[in-house]
PDB file of N, CA, C and O in Angstrom:
ATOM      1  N   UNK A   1     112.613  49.570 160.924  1.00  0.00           N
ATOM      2  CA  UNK A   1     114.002  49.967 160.769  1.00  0.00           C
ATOM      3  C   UNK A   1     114.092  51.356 160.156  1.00  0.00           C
ATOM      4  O   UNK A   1     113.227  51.965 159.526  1.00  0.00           O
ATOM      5  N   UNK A   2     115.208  51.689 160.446  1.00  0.00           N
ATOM      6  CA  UNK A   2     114.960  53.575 160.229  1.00  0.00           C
ATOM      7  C   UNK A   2     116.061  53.490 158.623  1.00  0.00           C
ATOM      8  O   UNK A   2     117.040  52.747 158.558  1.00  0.00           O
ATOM      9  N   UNK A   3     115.695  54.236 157.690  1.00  0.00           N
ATOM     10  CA  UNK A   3     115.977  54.084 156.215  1.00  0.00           C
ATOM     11  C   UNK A   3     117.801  54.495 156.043  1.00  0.00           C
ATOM     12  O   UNK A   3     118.413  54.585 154.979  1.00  0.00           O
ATOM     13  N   UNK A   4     118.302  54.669 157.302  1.00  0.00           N
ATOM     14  CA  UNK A   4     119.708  54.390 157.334  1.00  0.00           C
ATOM     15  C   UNK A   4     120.043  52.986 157.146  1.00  0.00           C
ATOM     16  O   UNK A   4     120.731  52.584 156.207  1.00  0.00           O
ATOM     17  N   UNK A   5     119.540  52.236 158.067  1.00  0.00           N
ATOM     18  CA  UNK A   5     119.756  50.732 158.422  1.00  0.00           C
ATOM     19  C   UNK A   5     119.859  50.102 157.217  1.00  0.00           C
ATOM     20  O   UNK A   5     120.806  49.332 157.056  1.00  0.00           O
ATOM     21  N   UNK A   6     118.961  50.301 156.215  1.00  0.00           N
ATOM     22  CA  UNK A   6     119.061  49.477 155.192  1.00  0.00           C
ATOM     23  C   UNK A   6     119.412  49.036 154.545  1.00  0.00           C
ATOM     24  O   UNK A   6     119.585  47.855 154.245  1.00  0.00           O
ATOM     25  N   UNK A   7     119.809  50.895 153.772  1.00  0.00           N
ATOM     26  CA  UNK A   7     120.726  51.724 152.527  1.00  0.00           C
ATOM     27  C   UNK A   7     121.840  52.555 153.391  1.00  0.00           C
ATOM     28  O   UNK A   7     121.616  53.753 153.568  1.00  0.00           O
ATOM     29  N   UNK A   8     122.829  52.075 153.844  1.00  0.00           N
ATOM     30  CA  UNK A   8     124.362  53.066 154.322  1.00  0.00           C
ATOM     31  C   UNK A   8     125.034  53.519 153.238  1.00  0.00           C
ATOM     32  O   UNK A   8     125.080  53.072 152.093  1.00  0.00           O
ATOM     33  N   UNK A   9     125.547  54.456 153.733  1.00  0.00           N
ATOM     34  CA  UNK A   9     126.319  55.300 152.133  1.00  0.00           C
ATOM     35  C   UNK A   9     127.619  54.500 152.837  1.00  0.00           C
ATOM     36  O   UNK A   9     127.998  54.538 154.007  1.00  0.00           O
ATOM     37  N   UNK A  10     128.294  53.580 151.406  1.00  0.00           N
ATOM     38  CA  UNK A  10     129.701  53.262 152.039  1.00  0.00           C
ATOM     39  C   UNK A  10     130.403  53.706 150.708  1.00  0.00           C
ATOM     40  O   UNK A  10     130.022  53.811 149.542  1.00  0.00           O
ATOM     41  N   UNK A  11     131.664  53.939 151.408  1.00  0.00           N
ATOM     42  CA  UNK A  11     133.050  54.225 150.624  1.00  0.00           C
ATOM     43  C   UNK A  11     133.451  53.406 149.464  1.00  0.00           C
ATOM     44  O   UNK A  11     134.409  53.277 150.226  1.00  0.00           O
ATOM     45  N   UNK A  12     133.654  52.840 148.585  1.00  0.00           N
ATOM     46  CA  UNK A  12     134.476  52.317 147.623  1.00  0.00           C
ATOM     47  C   UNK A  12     135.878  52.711 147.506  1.00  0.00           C
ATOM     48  O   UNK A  12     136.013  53.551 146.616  1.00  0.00           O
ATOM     49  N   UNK A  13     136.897  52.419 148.053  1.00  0.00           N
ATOM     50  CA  UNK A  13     138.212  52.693 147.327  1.00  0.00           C
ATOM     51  C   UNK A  13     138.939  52.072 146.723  1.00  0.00           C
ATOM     52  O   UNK A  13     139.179  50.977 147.232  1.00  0.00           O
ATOM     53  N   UNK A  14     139.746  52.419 145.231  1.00  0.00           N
ATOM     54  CA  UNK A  14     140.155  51.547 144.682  1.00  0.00           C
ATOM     55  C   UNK A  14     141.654  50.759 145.031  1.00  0.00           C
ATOM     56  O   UNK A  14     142.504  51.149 145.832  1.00  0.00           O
ATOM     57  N   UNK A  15     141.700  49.452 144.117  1.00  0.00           N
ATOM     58  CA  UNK A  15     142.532  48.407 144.764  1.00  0.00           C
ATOM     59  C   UNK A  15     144.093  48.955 144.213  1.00  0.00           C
ATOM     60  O   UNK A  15     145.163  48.425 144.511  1.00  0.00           O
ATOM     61  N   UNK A  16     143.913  50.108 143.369  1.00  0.00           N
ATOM     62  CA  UNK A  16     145.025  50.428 142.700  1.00  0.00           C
ATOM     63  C   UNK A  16     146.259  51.431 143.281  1.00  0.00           C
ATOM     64  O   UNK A  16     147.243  51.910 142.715  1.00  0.00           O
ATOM     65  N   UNK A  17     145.765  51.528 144.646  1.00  0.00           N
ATOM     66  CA  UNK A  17     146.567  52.473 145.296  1.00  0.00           C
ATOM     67  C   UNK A  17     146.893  53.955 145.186  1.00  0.00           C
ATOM     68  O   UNK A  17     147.761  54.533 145.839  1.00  0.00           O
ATOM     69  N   UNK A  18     145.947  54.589 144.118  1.00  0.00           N
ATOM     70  CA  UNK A  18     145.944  56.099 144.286  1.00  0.00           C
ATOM     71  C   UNK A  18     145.196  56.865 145.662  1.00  0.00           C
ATOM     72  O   UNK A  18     145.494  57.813 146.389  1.00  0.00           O
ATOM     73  N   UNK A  19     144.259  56.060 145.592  1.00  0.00           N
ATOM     74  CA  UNK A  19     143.483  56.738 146.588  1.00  0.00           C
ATOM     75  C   UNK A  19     142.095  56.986 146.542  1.00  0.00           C
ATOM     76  O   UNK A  19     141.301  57.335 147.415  1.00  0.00           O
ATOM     77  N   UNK A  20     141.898  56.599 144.703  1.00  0.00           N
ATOM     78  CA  UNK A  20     140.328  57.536 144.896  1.00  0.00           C
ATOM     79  C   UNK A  20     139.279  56.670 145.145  1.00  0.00           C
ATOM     80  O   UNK A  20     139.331  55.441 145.119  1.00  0.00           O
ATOM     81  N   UNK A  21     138.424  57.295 145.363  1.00  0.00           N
ATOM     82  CA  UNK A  21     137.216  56.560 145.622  1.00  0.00           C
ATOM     83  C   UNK A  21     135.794  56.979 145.730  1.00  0.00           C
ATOM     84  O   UNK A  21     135.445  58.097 146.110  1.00  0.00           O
ATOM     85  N   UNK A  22     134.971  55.993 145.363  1.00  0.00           N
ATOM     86  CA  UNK A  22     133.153  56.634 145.050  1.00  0.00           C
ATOM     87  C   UNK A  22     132.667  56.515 146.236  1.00  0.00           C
ATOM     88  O   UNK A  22     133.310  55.890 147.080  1.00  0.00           O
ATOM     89  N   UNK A  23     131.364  57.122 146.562  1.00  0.00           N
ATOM     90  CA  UNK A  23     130.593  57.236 147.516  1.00  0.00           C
ATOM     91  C   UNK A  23     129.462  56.650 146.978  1.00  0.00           C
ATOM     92  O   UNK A  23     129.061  57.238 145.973  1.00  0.00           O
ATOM     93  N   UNK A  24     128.570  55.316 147.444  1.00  0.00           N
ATOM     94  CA  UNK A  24     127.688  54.883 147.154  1.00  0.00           C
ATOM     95  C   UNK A  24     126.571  54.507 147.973  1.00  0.00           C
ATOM     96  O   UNK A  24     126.313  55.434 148.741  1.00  0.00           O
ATOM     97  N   UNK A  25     126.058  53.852 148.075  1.00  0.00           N
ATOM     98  CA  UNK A  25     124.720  53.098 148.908  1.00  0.00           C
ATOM     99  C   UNK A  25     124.414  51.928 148.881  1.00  0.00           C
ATOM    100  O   UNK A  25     124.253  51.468 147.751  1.00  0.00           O
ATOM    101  N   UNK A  26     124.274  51.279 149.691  1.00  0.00           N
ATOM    102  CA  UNK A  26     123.690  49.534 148.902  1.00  0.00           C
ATOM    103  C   UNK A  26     122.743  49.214 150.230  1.00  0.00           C
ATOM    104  O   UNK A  26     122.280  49.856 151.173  1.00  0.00           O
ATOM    105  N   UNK A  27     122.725  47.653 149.680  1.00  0.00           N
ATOM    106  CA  UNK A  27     121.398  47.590 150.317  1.00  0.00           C
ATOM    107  C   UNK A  27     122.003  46.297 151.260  1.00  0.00           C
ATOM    108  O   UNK A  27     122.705  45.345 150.920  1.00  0.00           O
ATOM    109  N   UNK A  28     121.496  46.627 152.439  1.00  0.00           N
ATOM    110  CA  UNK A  28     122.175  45.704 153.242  1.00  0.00           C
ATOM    111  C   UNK A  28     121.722  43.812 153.105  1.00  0.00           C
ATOM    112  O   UNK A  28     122.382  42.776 153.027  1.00  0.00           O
ATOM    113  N   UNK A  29     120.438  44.111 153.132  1.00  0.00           N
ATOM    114  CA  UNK A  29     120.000  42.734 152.827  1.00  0.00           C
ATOM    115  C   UNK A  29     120.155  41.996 151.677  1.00  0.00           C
ATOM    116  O   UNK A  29     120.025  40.772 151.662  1.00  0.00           O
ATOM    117  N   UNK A  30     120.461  42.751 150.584  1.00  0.00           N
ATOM    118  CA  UNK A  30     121.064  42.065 148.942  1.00  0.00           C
ATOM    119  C   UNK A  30     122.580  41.460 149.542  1.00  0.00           C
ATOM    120  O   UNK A  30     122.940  40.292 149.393  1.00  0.00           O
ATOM    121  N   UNK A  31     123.369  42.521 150.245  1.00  0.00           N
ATOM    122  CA  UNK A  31     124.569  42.623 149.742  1.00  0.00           C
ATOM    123  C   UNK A  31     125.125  42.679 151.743  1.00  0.00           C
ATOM    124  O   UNK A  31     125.495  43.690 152.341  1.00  0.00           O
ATOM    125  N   UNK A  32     125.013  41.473 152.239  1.00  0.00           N
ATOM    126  CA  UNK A  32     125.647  41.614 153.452  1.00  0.00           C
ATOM    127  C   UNK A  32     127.519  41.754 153.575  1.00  0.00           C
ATOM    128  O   UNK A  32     128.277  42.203 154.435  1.00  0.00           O
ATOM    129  N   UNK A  33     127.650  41.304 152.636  1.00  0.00           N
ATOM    130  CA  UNK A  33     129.072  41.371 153.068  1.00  0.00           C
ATOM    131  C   UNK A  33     130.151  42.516 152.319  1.00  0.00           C
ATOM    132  O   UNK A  33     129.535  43.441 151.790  1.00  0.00           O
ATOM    133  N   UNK A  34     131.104  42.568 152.240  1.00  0.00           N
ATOM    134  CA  UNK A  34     131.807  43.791 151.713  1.00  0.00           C
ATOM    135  C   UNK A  34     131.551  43.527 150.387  1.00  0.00           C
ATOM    136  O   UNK A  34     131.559  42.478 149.743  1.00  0.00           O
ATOM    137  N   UNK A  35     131.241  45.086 149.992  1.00  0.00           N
ATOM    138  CA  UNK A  35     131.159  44.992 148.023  1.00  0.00           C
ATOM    139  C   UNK A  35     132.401  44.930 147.429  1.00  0.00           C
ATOM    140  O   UNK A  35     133.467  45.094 148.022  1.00  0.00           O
ATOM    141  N   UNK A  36     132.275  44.717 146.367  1.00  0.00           N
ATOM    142  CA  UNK A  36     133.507  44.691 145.355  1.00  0.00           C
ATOM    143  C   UNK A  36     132.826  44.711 144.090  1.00  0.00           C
ATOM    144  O   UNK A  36     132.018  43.853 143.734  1.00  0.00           O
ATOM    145  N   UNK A  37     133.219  45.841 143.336  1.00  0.00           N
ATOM    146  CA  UNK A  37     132.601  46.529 142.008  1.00  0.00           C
ATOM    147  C   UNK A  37     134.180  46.825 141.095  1.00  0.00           C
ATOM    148  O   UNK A  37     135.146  47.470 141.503  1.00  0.00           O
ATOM    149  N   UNK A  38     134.040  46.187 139.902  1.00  0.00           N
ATOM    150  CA  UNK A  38     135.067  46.941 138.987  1.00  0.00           C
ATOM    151  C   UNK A  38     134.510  48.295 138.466  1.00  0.00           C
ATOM    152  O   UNK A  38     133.471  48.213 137.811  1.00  0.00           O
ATOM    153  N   UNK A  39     134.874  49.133 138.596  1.00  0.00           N
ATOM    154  CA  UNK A  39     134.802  50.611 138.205  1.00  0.00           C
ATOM    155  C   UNK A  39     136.079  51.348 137.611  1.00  0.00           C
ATOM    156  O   UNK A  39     137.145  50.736 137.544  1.00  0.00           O
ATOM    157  N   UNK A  40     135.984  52.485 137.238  1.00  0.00           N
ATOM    158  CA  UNK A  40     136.991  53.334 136.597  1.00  0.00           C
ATOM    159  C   UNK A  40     137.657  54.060 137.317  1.00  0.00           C
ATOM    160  O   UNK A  40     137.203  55.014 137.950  1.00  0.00           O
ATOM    161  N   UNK A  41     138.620  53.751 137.305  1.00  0.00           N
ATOM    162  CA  UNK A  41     139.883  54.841 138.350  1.00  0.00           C
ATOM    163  C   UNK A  41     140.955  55.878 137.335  1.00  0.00           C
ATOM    164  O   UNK A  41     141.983  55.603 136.716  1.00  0.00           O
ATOM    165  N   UNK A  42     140.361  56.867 137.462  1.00  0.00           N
ATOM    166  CA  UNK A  42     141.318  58.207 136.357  1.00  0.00           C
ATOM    167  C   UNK A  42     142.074  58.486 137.108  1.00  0.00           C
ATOM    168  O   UNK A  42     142.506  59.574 136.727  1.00  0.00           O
ATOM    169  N   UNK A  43     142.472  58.260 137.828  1.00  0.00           N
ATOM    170  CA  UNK A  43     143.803  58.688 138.185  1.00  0.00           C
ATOM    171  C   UNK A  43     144.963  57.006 137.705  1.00  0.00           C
ATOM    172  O   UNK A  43     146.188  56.888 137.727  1.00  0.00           O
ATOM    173  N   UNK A  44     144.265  56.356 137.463  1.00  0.00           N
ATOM    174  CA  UNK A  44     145.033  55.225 137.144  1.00  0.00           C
ATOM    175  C   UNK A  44     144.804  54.829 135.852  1.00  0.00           C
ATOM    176  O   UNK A  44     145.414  53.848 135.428  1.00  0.00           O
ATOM    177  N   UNK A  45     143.933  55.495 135.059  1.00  0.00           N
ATOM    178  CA  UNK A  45     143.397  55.710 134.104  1.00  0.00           C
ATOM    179  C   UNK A  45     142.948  54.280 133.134  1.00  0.00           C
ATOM    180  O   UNK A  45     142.988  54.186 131.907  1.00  0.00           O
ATOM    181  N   UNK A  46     142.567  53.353 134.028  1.00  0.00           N
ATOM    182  CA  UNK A  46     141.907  52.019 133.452  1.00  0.00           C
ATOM    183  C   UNK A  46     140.726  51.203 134.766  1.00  0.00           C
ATOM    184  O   UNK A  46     141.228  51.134 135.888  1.00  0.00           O
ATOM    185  N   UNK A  47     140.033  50.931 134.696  1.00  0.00           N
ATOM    186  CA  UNK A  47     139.399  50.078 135.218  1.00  0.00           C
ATOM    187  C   UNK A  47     139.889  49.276 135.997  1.00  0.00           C
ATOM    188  O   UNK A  47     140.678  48.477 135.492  1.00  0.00           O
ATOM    189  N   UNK A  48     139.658  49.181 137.315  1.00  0.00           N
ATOM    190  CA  UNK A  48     139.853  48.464 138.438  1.00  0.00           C
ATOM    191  C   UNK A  48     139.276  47.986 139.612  1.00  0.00           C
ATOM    192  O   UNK A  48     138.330  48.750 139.801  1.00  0.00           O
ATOM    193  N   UNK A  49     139.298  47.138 140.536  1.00  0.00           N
ATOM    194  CA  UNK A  49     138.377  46.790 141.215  1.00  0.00           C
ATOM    195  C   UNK A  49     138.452  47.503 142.714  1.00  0.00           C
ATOM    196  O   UNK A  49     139.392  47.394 143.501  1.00  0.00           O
ATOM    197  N   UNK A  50     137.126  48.323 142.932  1.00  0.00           N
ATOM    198  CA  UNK A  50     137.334  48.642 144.058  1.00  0.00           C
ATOM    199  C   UNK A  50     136.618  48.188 145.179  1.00  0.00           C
ATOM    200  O   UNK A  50     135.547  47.656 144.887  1.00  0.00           O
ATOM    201  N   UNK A  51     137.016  48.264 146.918  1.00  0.00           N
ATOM    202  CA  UNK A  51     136.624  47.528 147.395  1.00  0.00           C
ATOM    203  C   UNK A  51     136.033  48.301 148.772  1.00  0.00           C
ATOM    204  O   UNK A  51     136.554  49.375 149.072  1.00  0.00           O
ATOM    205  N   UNK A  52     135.013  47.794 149.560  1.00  0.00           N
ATOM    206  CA  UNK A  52     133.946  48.537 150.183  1.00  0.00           C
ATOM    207  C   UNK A  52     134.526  48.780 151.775  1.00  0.00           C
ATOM    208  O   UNK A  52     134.848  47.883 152.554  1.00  0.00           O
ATOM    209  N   UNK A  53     134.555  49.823 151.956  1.00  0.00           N
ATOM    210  CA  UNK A  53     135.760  50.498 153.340  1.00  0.00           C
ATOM    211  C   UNK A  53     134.812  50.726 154.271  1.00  0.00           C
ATOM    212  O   UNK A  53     133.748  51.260 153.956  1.00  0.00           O
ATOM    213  N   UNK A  54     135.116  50.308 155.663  1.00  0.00           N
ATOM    214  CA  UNK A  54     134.401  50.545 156.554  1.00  0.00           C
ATOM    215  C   UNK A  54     134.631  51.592 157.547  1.00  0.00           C
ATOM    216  O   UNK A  54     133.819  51.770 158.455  1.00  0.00           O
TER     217      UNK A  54
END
């Protein structure tokens, strides 16, 4: 398998409706299905859960 397949850089955007969002990587075989990470959103300026965009 070619080292894209594995590790895809996917989007995170948060659930809070500003807009922002991280750029990450994961690993396909840990984590088959959509991520969901609480992280920090400054523009909303508290912690929130964001969720993995395809």
């Amino acid at each position: 398998m070619a080292r894209n397949d594995i590790r895809p850089i996917i989007k995170l955007r948060s659930t809070a409706g500003t807009g922002y969002m991280y750029v990450t990587r994961k690993n396909r075989r840990n984590d088959p299905d959509r991520l969901q990470l609480r992280k920090y959103d400054p523009v909303a300026r508290r912690h929130v859960l964001f969720r993995e965009e395809r």
